[in-house]
N, C-alpha and C positions, 0 to 999 in steps of 0.2 A: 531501495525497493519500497513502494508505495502496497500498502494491504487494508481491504476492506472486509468485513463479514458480518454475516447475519449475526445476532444473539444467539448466544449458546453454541456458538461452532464447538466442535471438538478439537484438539492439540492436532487429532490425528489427521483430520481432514485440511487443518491449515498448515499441516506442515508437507502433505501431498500437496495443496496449493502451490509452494513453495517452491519445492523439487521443479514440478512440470512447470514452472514458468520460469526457472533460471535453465532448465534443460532447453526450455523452445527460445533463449535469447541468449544461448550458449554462452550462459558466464555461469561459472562455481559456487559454493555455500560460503568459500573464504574469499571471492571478491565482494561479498556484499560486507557494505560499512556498517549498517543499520535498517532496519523496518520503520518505515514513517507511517504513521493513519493518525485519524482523530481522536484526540484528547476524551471524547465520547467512549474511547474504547479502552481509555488504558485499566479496563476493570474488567474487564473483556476475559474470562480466565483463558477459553480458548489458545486468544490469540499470544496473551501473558504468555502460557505453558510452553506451547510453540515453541516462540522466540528463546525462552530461556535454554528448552531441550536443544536447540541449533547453536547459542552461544551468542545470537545475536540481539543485537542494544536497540530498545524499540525509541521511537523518538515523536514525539505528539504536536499535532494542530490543534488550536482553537476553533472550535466552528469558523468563529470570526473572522480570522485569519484566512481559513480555505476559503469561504465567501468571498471573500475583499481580492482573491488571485484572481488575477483578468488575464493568464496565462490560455493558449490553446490545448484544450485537454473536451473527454468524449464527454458533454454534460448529460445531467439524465433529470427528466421533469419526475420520474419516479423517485428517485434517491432522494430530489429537492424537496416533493411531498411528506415522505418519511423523514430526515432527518436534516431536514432544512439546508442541505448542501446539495450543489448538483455534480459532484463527484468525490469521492475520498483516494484510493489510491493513487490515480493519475496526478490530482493537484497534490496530493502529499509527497508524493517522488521530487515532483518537479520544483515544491519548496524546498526538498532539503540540503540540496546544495545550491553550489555558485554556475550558472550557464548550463544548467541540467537539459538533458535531452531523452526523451522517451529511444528504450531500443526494444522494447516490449510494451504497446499499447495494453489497456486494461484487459486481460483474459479472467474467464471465470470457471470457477470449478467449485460445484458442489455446496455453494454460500458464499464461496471465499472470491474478493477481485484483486488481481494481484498486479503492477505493475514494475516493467524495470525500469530504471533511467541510470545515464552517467554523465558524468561531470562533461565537459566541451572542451575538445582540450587545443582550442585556438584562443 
């Protein structure tokens, strides 16, 4: 799972995120391996609290790194404005593993972008 959010999100609000976007890509709280987003965030308490409350292992990009991905994912001239990347959760799903495939393009709720992806299994 790839997650973005504004500053100051709440636990509460990202972990609503969470729910309604593995509900609308009908996979579970115990198929997710890890939460991927930007290294920008990992002080994030929000998204910290979250993740811990759910039991899930958060896993970080280097700005650098999302930049430098020339993978197909929704880019945004506004996110690239703000925080010099043109997307966080989609490029961070789709780094964190081997042959990833979106099965949940970026949805938003409330601050939070949440995406799914899973591994390819050809």
């Amino acid at each position: 799972m790839g997650l973005g959010a504004r500053k100051g999100i709440s636990p509460e609000v990202v972990r609503q995120a969470i729910d309604r976007a593995l509900q609308a890509a009908g996979r579970s709280l115990e198929e997710v391996r890890w939460v991927a987003t930007m290294a920008g965030k990992a002080d994030e308490p929000g998204i910290v609290a979250a993740c811990a409350l759910l039991g899930l292992p958060l896993r970080f990009f280097s700005r650098e790194r999302i930049a430098c991905f020339k993978g197909s994912y929704q880019r945004s001239g506004f996110v690239k404005q703000k925080i010099g990347v043109e997307g966080v959760c989609e490029p961070c799903v789709l780094l964190s593993g081997r042959d990833m495939e979106l099965i949940l393009p970026k949805t938003a709720f409330q601050g939070v972008t949440v995406a799914v992806g899973e591994e390819s299994s050809t």
